[in-house]
C-alpha angles and dihedrals in degrees: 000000000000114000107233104228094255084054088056096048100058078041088066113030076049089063084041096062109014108039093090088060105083082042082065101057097058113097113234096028089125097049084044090051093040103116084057118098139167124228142184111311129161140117090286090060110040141053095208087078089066095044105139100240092071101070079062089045106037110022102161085052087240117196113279135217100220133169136161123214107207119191113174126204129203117230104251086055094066129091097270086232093054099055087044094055098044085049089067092039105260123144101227088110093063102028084054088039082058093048085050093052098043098035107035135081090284105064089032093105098040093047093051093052082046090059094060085069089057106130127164080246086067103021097116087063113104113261117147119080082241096060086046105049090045091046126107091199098233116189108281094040111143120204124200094334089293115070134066128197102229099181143335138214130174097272099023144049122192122207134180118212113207137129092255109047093161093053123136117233109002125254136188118269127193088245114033136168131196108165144156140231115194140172117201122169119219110215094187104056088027097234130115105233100218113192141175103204102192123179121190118200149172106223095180121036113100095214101033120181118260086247108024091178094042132123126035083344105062083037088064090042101065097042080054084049094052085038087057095052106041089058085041099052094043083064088066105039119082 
């Protein structure tokens, strides 16, 4: 049966704020996720807080919910490919660090509710594991109905999360995403730093909340996080 669009919409703020729950629930997900770690993140850090696209987004600068999942990977880990070609500055570590997020075990339960929101009106969005994890992520790329490729560079792709990824122009939303995954390889301590930067945000209200993504939400939020990166990741190691 056809999905009316409110319907689509709880559909996906529900996948937003309660997809990390059943994750929860499995013993051993913190010694799985163990290698993943957050770090300092905030406006004064990092340069993802003045992208462009936030003053659209978030025009009265609202408080944000923001996090980054860091997992990092010694050399001798990595597909042996993949290293090579970051070290000449090509993209395939992130873009294969991005197959390994969207098409692998983390996002499967995620991706699946998504599918219930497929319409001929998205159905050129990527949606299979197979489109996923085949995918370079070009700007303009649209995932699940939700996501949209914003840019890309050779260690980094950027990605709004809204209901409305194909939207023109953009508008503020009451639960909004813009966040980052990157793949940067430090030559120094030999290991490839591999993050999800993620900032929540209410881009409307007039009187937000100082953390509009907190509690058990933002609770379930970062296990899913760990969770992200740790499939992700596995997608990039021998």
């Amino acid at each position: 049966m056809p999905f009316s669009s409110t319907a689509r919409q709880r559909l996906v703020r529900l996948t937003q704020v309660l997809v990390g729950g059943p994750v929860v629930t499995f013993g051993g997900l913190a010694l799985w996720t163990q290698k993943c770690a957050f770090e300092p993140f905030g406006p004064d850090t990092d340069a993802l807080f003045k992208h462009p696209i936030m003053k659209y987004l978030n025009p009265r600068n609202n408080p944000s919910t923001h996090d980054s999942c860091v997992r990092k990977v010694p050399f001798e880990k990595l597909r042996p490919e993949l290293l090579e070609d970051a070290r000449r500055g090509g993209s395939a570590l992130v873009e294969e660090f991005s197959r390994g997020m969207w098409a692998g075990y983390g996002y499967g339960i995620q991706r699946r509710l998504m599918g219930l929101t497929k319409s001929p009106e998205n159905r050129t969005d990527l949606w299979t594991p197979d489109e996923l994890g085949q995918s370079t992520y070009e700007p303009g790329t649209i995932l699940t109905n939700h996501f949209l490729v914003l840019e890309k560079s050779p260690t980094s792709l950027t990605f709004r999360g809204c209901p409305a990824p194909k939207e023109s122009p953009f508008r503020p939303r009451d639960l909004d995403n813009v966040f980052a995954l990157t793949a940067v390889l430090n030559e120094k301590r030999k290991v490839a730093e591999f993050r999800l930067k993620a900032i929540t945000f209410d881009g409307v209200t007039t009187t937000p909340k100082e953390d509009p993504f907190g509690g058990v939400p933002g609770m379930l939020h970062r296990v899913y996080a760990k969770l992200l990166v740790e499939a992700a990741v596995g997608w990039c190691v021998r």
